[in-house]
C-alpha positions in Angstrom: 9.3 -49.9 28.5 10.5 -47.2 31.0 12.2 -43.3 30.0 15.5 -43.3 30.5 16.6 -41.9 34.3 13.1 -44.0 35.0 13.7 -47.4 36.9 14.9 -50.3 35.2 12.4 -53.6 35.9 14.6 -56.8 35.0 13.1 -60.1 34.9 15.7 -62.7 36.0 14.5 -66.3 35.0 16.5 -69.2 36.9 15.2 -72.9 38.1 17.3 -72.2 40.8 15.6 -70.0 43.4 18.0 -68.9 45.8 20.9 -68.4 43.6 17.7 -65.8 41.5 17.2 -64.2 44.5 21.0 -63.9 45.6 21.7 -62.1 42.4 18.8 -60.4 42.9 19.7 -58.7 46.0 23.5 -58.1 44.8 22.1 -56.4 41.5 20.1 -54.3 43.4 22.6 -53.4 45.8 24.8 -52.1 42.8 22.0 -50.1 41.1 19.3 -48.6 43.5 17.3 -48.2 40.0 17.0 -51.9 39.6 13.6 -53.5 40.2 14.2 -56.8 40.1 11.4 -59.5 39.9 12.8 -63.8 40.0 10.8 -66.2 37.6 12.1 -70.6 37.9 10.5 -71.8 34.7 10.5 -70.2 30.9 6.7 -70.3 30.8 7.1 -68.5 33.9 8.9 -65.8 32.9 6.6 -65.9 29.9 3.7 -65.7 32.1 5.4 -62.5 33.5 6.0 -60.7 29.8 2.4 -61.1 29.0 0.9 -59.6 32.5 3.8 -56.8 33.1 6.6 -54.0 31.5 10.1 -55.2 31.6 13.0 -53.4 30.6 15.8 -56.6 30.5 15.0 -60.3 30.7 18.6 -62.3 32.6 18.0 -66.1 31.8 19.7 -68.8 32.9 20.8 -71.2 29.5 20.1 -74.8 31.9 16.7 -75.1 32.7 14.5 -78.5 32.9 11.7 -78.5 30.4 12.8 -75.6 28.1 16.5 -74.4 27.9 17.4 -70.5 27.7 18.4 -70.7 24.0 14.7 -71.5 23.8 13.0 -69.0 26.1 14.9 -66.7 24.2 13.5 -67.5 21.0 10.6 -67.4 22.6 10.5 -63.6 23.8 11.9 -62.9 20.4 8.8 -64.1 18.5 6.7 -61.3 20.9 9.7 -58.5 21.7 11.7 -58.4 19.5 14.0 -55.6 20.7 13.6 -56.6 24.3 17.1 -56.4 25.6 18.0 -60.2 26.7 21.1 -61.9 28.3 21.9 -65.2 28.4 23.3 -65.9 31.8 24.7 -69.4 32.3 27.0 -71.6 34.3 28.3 -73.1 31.2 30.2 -71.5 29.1 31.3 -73.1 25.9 31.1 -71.6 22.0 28.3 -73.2 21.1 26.1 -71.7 23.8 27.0 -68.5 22.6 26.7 -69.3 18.7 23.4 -71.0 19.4 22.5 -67.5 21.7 23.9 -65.0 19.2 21.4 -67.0 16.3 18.8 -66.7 18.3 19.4 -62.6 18.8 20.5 -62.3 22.1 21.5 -59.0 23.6 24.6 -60.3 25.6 26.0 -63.1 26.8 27.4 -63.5 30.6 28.8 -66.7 32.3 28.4 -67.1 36.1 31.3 -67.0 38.5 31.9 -67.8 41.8 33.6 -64.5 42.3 30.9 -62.1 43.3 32.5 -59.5 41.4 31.0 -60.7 38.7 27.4 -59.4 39.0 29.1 -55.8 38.9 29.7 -56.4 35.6 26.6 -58.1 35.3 24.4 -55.2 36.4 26.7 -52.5 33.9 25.9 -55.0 30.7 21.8 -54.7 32.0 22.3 -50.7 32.7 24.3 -50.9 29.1 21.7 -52.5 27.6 18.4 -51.1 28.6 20.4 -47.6 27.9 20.8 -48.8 24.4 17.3 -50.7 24.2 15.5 -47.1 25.4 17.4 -44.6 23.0 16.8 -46.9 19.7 12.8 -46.8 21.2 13.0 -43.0 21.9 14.9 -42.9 18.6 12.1 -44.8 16.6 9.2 -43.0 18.5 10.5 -39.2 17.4 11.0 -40.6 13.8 7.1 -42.3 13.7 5.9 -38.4 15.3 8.5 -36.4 12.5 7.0 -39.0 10.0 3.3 -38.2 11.0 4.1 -34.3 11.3 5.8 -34.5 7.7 2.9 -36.0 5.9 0.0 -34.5 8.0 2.0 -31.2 8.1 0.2 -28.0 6.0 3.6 -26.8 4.7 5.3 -28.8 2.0 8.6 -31.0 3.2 11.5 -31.8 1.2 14.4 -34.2 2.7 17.7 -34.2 0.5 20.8 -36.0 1.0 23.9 -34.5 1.4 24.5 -34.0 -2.6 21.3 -32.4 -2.4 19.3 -34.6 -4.2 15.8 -35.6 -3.3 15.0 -38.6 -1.4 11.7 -37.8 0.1 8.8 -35.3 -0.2 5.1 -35.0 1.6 2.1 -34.7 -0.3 1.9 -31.2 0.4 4.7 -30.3 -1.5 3.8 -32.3 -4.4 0.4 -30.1 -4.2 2.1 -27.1 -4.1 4.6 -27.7 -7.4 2.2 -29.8 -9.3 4.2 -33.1 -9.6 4.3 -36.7 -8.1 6.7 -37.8 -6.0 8.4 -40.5 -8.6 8.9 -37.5 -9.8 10.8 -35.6 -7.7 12.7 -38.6 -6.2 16.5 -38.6 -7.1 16.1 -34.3 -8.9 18.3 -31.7 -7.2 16.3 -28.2 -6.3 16.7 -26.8 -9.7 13.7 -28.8 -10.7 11.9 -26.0 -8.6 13.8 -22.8 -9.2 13.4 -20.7 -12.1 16.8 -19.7 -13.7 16.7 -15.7 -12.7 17.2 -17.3 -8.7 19.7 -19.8 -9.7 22.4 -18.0 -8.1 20.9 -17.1 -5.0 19.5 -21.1 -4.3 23.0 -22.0 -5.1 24.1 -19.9 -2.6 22.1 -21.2 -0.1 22.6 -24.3 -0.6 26.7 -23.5 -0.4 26.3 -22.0 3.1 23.7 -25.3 4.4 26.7 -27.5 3.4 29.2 -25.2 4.6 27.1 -25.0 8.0 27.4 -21.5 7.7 23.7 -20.0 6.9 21.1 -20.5 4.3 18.9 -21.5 6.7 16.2 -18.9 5.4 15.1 -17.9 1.9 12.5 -16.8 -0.5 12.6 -17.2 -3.9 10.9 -17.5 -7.3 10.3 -21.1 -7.8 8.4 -22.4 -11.4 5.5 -25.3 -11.0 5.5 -28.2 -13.3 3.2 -26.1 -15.4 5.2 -23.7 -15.9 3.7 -21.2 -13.0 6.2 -18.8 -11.2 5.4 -18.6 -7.8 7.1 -17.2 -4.5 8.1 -19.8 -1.9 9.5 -19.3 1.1 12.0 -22.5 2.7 13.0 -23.2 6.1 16.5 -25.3 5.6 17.5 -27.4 8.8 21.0 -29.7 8.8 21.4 -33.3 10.3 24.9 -33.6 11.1 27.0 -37.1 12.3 29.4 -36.7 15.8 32.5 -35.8 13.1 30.1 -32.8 11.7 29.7 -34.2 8.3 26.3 -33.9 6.4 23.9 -36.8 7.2 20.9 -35.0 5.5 18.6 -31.7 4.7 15.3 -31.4 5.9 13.2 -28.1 4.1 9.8 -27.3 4.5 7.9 -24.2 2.5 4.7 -22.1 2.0 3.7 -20.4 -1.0 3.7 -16.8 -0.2 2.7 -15.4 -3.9 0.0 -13.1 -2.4 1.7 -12.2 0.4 4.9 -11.0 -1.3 2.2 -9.6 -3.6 0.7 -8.1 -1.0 3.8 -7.0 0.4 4.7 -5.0 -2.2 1.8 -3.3 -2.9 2.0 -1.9 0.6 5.3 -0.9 0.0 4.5 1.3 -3.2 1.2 2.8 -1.3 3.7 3.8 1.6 5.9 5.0 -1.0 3.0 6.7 -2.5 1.3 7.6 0.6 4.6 9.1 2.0 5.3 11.3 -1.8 1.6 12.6 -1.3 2.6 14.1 2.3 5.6 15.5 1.0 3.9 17.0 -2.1 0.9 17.9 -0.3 2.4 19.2 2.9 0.2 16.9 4.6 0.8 14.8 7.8 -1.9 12.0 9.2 -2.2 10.9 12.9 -3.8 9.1 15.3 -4.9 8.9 19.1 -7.0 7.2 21.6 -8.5 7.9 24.8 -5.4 6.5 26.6 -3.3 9.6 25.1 -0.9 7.1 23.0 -0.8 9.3 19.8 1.1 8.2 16.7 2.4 10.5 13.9 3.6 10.1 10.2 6.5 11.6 8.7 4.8 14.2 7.3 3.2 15.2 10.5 6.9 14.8 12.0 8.0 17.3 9.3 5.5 19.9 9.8 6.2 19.6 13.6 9.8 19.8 12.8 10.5 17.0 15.1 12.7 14.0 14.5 12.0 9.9 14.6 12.8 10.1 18.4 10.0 12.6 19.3 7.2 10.1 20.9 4.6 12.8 21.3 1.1 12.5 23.5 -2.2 14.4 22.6 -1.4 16.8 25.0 1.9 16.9 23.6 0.3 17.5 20.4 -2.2 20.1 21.4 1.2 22.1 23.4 2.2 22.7 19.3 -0.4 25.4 19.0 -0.5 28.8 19.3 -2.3 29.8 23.0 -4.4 32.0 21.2 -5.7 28.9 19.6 -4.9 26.2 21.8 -8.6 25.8 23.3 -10.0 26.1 20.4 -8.4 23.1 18.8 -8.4 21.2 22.3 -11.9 21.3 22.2 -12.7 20.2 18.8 -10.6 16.9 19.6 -12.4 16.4 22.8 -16.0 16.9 20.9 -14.2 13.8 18.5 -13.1 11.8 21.0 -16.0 12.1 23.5 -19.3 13.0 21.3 -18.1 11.6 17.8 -18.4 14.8 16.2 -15.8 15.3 13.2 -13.9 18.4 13.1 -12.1 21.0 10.4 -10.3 23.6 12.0 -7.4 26.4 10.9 -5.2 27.7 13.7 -1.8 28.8 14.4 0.9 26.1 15.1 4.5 27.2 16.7 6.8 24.2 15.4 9.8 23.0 17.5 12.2 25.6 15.9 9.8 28.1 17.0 8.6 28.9 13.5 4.7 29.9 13.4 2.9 27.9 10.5 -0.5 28.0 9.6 -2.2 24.4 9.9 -5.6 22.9 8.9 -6.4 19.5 10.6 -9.1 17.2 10.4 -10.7 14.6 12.3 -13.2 11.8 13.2 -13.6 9.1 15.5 -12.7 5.7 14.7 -15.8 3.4 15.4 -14.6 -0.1 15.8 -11.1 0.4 17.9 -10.3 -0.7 20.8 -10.1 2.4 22.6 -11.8 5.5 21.5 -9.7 6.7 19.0 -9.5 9.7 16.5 -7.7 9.7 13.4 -6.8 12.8 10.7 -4.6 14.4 8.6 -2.7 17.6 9.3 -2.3 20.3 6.6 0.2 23.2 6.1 -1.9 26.1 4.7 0.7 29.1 5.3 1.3 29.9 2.0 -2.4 29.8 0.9 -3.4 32.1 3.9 -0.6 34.6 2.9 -2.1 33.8 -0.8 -5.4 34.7 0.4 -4.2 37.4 2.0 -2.7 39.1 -0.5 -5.9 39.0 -2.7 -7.9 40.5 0.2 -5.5 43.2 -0.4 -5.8 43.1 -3.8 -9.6 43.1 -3.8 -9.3 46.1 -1.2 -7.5 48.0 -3.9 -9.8 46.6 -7.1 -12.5 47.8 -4.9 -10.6 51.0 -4.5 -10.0 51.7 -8.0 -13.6 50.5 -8.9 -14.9 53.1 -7.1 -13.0 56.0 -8.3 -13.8 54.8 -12.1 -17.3 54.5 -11.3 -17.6 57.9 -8.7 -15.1 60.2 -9.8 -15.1 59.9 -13.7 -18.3 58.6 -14.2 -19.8 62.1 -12.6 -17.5 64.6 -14.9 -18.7 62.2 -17.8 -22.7 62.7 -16.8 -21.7 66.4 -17.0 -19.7 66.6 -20.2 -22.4 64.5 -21.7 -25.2 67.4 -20.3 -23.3 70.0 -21.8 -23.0 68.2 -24.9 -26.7 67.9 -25.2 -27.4 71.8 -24.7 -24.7 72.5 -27.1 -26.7 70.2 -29.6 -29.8 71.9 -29.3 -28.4 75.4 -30.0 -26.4 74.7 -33.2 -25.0 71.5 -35.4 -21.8 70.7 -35.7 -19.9 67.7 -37.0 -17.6 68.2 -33.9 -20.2 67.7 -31.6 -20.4 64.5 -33.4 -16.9 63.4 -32.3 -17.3 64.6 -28.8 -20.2 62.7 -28.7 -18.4 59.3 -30.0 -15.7 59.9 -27.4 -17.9 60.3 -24.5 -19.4 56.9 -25.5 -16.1 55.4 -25.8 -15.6 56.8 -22.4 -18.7 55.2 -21.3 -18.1 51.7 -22.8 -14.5 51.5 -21.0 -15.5 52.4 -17.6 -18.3 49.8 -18.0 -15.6 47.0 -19.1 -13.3 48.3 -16.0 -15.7 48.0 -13.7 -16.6 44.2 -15.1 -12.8 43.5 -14.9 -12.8 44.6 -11.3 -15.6 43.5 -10.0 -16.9 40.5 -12.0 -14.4 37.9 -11.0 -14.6 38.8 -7.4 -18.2 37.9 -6.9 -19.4 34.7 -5.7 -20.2 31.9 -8.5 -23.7 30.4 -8.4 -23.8 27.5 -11.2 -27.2 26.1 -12.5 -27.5 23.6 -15.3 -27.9 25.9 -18.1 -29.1 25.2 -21.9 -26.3 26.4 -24.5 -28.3 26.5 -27.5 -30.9 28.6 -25.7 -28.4 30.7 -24.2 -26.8 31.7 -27.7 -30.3 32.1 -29.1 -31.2 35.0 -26.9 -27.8 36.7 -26.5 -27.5 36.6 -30.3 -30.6 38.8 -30.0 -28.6 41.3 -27.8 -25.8 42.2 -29.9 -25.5 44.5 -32.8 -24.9 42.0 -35.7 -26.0 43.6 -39.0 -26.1 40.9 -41.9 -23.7 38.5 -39.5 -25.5 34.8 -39.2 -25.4 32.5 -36.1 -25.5 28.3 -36.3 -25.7 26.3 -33.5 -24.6 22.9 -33.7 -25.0 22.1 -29.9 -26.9 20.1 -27.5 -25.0 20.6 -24.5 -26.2 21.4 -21.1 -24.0 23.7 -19.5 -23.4 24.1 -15.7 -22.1 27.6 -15.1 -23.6 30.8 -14.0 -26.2 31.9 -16.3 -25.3 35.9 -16.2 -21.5 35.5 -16.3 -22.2 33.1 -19.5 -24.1 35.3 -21.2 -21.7 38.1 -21.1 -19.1 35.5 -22.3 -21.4 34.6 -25.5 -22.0 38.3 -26.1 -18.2 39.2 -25.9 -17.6 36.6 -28.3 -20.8 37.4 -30.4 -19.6 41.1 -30.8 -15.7 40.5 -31.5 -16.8 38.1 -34.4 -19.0 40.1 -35.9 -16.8 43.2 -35.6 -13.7 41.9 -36.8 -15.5 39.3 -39.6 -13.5 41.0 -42.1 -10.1 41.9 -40.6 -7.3 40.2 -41.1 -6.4 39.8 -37.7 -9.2 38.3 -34.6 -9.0 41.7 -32.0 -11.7 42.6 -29.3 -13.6 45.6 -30.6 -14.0 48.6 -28.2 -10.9 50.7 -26.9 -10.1 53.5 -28.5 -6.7 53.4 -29.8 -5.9 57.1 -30.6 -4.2 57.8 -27.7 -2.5 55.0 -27.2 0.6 53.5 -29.6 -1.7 50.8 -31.8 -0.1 47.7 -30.9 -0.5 45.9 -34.3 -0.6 47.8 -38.3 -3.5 45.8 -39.3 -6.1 47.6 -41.2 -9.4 47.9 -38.7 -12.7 47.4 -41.3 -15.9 46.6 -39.8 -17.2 43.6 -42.2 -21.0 42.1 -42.2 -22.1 38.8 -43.3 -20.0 36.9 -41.1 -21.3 33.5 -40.1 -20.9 32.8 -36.3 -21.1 29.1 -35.0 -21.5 27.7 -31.4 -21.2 24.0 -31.1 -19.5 21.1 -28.6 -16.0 20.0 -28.6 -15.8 16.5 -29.8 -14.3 15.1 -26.9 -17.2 16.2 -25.2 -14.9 18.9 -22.7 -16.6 22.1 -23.9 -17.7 24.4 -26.7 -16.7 26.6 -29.2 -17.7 29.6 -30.8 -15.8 29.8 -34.5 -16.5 32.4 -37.2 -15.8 32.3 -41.2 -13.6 35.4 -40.8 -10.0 36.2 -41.5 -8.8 34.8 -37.9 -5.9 35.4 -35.5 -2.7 35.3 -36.3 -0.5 32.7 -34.4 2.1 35.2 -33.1 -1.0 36.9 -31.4 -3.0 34.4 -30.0 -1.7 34.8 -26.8 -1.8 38.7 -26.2 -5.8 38.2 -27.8 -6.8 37.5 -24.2 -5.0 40.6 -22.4 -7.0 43.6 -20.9 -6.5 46.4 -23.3 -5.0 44.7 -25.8 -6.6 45.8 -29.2 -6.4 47.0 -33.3 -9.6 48.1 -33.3 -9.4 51.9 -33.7 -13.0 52.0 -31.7 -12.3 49.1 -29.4 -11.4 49.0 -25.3 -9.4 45.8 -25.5 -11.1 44.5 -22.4 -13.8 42.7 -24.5 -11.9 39.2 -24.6 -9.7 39.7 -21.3 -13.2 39.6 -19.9 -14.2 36.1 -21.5 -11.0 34.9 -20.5 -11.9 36.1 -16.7 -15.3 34.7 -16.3 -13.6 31.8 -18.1 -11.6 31.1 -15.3 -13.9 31.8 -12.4 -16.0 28.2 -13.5 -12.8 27.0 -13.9 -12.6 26.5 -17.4 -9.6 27.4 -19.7 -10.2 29.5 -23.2 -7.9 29.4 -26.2 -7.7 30.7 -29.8 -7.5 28.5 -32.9 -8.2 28.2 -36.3 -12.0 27.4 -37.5 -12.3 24.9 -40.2 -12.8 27.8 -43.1 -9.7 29.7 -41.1 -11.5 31.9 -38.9 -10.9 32.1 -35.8 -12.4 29.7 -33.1 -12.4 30.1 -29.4 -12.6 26.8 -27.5 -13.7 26.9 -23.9 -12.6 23.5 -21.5 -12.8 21.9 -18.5 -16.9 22.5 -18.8 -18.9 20.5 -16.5 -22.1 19.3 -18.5 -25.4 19.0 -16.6 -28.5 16.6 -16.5 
């Protein structure tokens, strides 16, 4: 029927012609909105309704062939919220009663004072005013009515005791009950106890006008279920500020609050491993926007505010470098080509870190962009360079053990021999021994220094077949080997030979001590570091097999075993009882031990021997 500020179309019904079209022109001269059309008959104005949009019917009450009061109840049987007023010459209470019965709007008696249609035209303006809001009114309830129900978020209306008085289907969905069921409950029906205090809250500060309009919370299903819902609260308020009613809607957000959280502990997680790691990840694009983590931040000793650029990151490095690196990210960006590089990096407290960072293109951005992670390797390049040094030296002392005593032993030795073959002499005997104790310990000094230094080149190797033929190898007299082992060993085939041999000859040496010792340094000139008695014993039984957990092997004997207080010191170079022993023999297992990797420790075998157990083996095919 017309928006409001819109122009208001009145219908004035009146058998009298000119006095319609007198008030016509005064109404009109009072409100420029008026639009005002003249009807003479009831089934005129009728006529009108049915073939045009009116926003006030004026009727006169006398009328031949059907009275106002009638016309009126006409209209009402067709509009019944059409705003309609009686306007008559006769005024009496009946004609109102009869008028007022029949749902007039208002009720206006003519005058002869033209003042009059003033007021006439502020009771139409009054009541097509009224007529329009109650129509605008209706229409934003029927669309809130169709958004409620065909909304996909679940609506709850409470009054203002906060007790249910209307719910959508998608609600019901969402907690599993009907709506008779729900009708007349408070919110605790969906909120489990633990979030009782916070709801309650909320709905304190919604009545107080004061917040609440925002929450998540642990609600429960009818079933039982806990889920996570978040509400949106909204008040309806009368002109004195009073509560009228509470409209909520919700989602379940269970997997995103899930989700949520999991990214939070991988970011907590993420951000520990940069920390830990001295690690830093980063990102840029074509466009030079670059973005950095904290750890990156940290190794660049920059703050939050620092909002660096690629060339800003590239400035970080040392000049001597700087191309270098700059040219590996262009290859990434441009060509796709991933890059690993080390290089000098000056940080913004001008301290000079060593840094290893890593990158690849990112196929399906946006822009052509490169992401990576940044490392801080100074402390292993000074590592490594302090074992180049050491090396240098180990190199330095092998040679002098195998140059400048190994060529005074050749000619002690020579002498030896020419001495032999011009007389005999049980002292010779003893010089003799010594020289091949000599010989033995530069041989295990030269393992020592060399033998861990060389490159490692693995091969999926047999155990039992290994033991086999280094069993064959070693001096064993009446000793007996088992092997209880189908393992296939990846390790270097040389270096593990030597291990089984090491172990092969210390078992069968010391079978019958009462302490577990490596067999060939020669103690006399040296304090003996233990008062055991040093017996050479045979029949020992010697027994390779696999570790039940399936992280290694062992090789256990049926000898007297190590003591516990010495189990330790078993594995350091020179360490011995054996009067005829170097004390390298197991410092040497434990070294090509630890170049696959693998850890070796002492123990006692079942019958109380000893048993070494070698870990951390990687098995083969």
């Amino acid at each position: 029927m017309g928006e409001a500020g819109s122009p208001i179309r009145v219908l004035h019904v009146d058998d009298d012609l000119q006095y319609a079209e007198t008030t016509a022109a005064f109404l009109e001269r009072e409100r420029a909105a008026f639009d005002i059309e003249t009807a003479t008959s009831a089934s005129e104005g009728l006529a009108r309704l049915d073939s045009a949009t009116f926003d006030c019917v004026v009727s006169d009450y006398e009328m031949p062939g059907e009275s106002g009061i009638a016309f009126l109840e006409s209209v009402r049987e067709e509009y019944p919220d059409l705003p309609f007023i009686l306007y008559t010459g006769r005024g009496s209470e009946a004609v109102a009663g009869d008028a007022v019965s029949a749902g007039v709007t208002d009720y206006l008696q003519k005058t002869s004072d033209t003042s009059h249609y003033a007021l006439l035209a502020n009771r139409i303006a009054n009541a097509v005013q009224q007529y329009r809001s109650q129509r605008a009114l209706e229409e934003s309830t029927d669309r809130l009515s169709l958004f409620i129900e065909q909304s996909p978020l679940g609506f709850v209306e409470y009054d203002p005791e906060f007790e249910i008085v209307r719910v959508n289907d998608t609600l019901t969905e969402i907690f599993g009950y009907a709506e008779d069921e729900l009708l007349g409950e408070t919110w605790e029906v969906f909120v489990s106890p633990e979030s009782y205090d916070d709801v309650d809250a909320v709905t304190s500060a919604l009545s107080e006008a004061s917040g609440g309009y925002h929450s998540i919370d642990e609600n429960v299903r009818k079933d039982g279920e806990r889920i996570m819902v978040e509400w949106h609260n909204r008040l309806v308020t009368d002109d004195t500020g009073d509560v009228v009613t509470i409209f909520s809607h919700c989602q379940e957000v269970t997997e995103r609050i899930e989700r949520e959280r999991n990214l939070a502990q991988l970011q907590d997680f993420f951000a520990e491993a940069e920390e830990l790691g001295d690690l830093g990840a980063w990102e840029f694009d074509e466009t030079g926007v670059s973005t950095w983590t904290e750890g990156t931040r940290r190794i660049h000793e920059v703050g939050d505010d620092f909002d660096p650029t690629v060339e800003d990151g590239l400035s970080f490095y040392h000049p001597e470098d700087r191309e270098r690196v700059a040219d590996a990210v262009e290859a990434a960006l441009e060509d796709g080509d991933p890059y690993d590089v080390q290089a000098r990096l000056i940080t913004a407290t001008g301290e000079c870190r060593w840094v290893r960072s890593r990158g690849k293109r990112i196929e399906d951005a946006e822009h052509r962009t490169v992401r990576g992670f940044i490392q801080d390797i100074t402390e292993q390049m000074e590592r490594e360079r302090r074992l180049r040094l050491q090396n240098e030296r180990l190199e330095s002392f092998a040679s002098v053990v195998s140059h400048d005593l190994q060529g005074p032993l050749t000619v002690a030795q020579g002498h030896l021999e020419l001495a032999r073959q011009e007389e005999t002499d049980d002292h010779l005997d003893s010089v003799d021994s010594a020289h091949q104790r000599m010989q033995t310990l530069i041989d295990d000094i030269l393992t020592l220094a060399r033998d861990g230094r060389e490159a490692t080149t693995t091969e999926p190797v047999d155990l039992h077949t290994a033991a086999t033929a280094c069993w064959q190898t070693v001096e064993t007299g009446d000793a007996t080997l088992e092997t209880d082992t189908e393992s296939v060993v990846v390790a270097d085939p040389r270096r593990l030979r030597r291990l089984l041999e090491n172990l092969f000859r210390n078992s069968v040496a010391h079978g019958s001590l009462p302490s577990q010792v490596d067999e060939s340094v020669d103690r006399s000139s040296t304090p003996p570091q233990s008062d055991a008695v040093v017996e050479r014993g045979d029949g020992v039984t010697v027994t390779v097999g696999d570790l039940d957990d399936g992280s290694g092997f062992y090789v256990a004997d049926d000898g007297p075993g190590v003591p516990e207080d010495e189990r330790d010191a078993v594995f350091e170079a020179g360490y011995s009882t054996a009067s005829d022993g170097t004390g390298f023999g197991l410092a040497i297992v434990a070294d090509i031990a630890a170049v696959h990797g693998w850890e070796v420790s002492v123990t006692d075998s079942e019958s109380g021997g000893a048993r070494f157990e070698i870990t951390g083996v990687s098995t083969g095919p």
